[in-house]
C-alpha positions in Angstrom: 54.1 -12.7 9.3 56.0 -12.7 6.1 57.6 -9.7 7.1 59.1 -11.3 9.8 62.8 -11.8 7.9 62.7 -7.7 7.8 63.0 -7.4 11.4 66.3 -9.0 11.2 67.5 -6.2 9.6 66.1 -3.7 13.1 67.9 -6.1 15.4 70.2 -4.0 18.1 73.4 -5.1 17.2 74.5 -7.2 14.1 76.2 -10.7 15.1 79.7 -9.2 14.5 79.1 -6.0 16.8 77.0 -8.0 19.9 80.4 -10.0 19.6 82.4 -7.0 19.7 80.8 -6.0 22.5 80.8 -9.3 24.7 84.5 -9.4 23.9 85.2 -5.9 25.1 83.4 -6.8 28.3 84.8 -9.7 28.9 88.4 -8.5 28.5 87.6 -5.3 30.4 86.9 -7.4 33.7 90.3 -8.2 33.9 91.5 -4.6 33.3 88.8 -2.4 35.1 86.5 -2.3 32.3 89.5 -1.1 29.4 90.2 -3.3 27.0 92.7 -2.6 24.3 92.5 -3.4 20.6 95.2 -5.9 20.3 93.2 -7.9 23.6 90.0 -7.7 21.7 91.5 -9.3 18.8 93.1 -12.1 20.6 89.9 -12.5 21.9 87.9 -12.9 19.0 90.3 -14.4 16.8 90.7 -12.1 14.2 93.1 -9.1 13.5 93.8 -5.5 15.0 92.6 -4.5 11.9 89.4 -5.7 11.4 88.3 -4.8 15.6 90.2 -1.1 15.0 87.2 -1.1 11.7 84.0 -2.6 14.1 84.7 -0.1 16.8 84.4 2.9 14.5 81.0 1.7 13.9 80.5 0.7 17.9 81.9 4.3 18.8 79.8 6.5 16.9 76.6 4.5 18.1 77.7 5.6 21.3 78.1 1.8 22.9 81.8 2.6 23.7 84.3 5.7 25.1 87.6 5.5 24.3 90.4 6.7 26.6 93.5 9.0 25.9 95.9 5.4 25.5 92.5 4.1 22.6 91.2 1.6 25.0 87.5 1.3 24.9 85.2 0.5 27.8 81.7 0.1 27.4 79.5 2.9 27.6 76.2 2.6 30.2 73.9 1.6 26.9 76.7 -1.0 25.6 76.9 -2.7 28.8 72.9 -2.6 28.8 73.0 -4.2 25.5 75.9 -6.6 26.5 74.2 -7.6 29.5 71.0 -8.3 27.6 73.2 -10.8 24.9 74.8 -12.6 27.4 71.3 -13.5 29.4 69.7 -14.9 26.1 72.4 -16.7 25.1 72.9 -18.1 28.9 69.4 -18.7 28.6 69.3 -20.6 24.9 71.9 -22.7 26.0 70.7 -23.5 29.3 67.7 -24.4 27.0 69.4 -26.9 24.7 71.9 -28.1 27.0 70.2 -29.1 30.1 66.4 -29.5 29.0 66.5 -31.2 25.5 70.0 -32.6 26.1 72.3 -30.8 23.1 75.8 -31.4 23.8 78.0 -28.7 25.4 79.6 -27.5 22.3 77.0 -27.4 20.3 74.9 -25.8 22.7 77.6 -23.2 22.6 77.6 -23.2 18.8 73.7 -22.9 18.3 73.4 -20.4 21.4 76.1 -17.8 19.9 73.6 -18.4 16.9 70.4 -16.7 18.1 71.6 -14.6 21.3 70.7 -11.4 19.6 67.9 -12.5 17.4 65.2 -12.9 20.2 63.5 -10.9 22.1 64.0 -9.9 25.9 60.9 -11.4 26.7 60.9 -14.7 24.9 64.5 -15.2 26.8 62.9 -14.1 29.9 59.7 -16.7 29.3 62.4 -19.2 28.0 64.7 -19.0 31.4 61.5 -19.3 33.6 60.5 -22.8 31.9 63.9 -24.1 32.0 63.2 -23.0 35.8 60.2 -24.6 35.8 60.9 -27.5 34.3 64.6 -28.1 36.5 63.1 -27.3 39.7 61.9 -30.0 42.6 57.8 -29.6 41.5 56.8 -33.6 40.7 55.0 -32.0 37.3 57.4 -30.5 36.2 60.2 -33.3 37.0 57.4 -36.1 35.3 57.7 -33.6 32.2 61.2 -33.8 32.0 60.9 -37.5 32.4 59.0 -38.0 30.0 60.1 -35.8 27.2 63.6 -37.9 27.8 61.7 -41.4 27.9 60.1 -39.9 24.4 63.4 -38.8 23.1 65.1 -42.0 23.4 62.4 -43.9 21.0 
């Protein structure tokens, strides 16, 4: 266990690049999967510059292809890793948010914070107890109930 903090260093993607990648993603669905530097920028917030920089890094790993006008679409294994991101973070703020009752923006804020840090699996066994605990079963709504009753003390 005192290792742990090394695995950080073996995640995936770092924090910057996972948000490179969401960003590219999420401009490509507007322009059938291209996205252009300047749009990824805009996106993110920060200059052509600094995206032009992360997507050497992004490129070489093979998690984007690049077109004849240097617009980047995600590559099969960057959208796998994309798609993987943006279900843990869906999940972690699903988590905060409707079970222990964070406010929107900070479920947002925290959410961002750990999307790539955890595993496939604990977002996967996270989602199905937000499920579980959401869903019409009277055990799992006297849970809820209670958890909120406890909270307010």
């Amino acid at each position: 266990m005192t290792d742990t903090w090394k695995e950080f260093e073996a995640n995936e993607v770092t924090h910057s690049v996972a948000h490179h990648l969401v960003a590219i993603h999420e401009v490509g669905r507007e322009y059938g999967g291209w996205a252009r530097v300047s749009d990824i920028a805009r996106w993110l917030g920060i200059t052509r510059g600094s995206v032009s920089i992360n997507l050497r890094n992004i490129k070489a790993r093979g998690l984007v292809t690049e077109d004849d006008h240097r617009q980047v679409k995600l590559s099969e294994e960057g959208l796998r890793i994309t798609q993987a991101i943006m279900a843990k973070k869906a999940a972690v703020k699903a988590f905060l948010r409707d079970v222990i009752n964070v406010p929107e923006e900070q479920a947002e804020i925290d959410s961002c914070k750990v999307e790539h840090l955890i595993s496939h699996s604990t977002a996967e066994n996270l989602l199905r107890f937000i499920k579980f605990l959401t869903s019409d079963d009277p055990a799992a709504r006297e849970a809820l109930s209670q958890f909120r009753k406890f909270e307010g003390r």
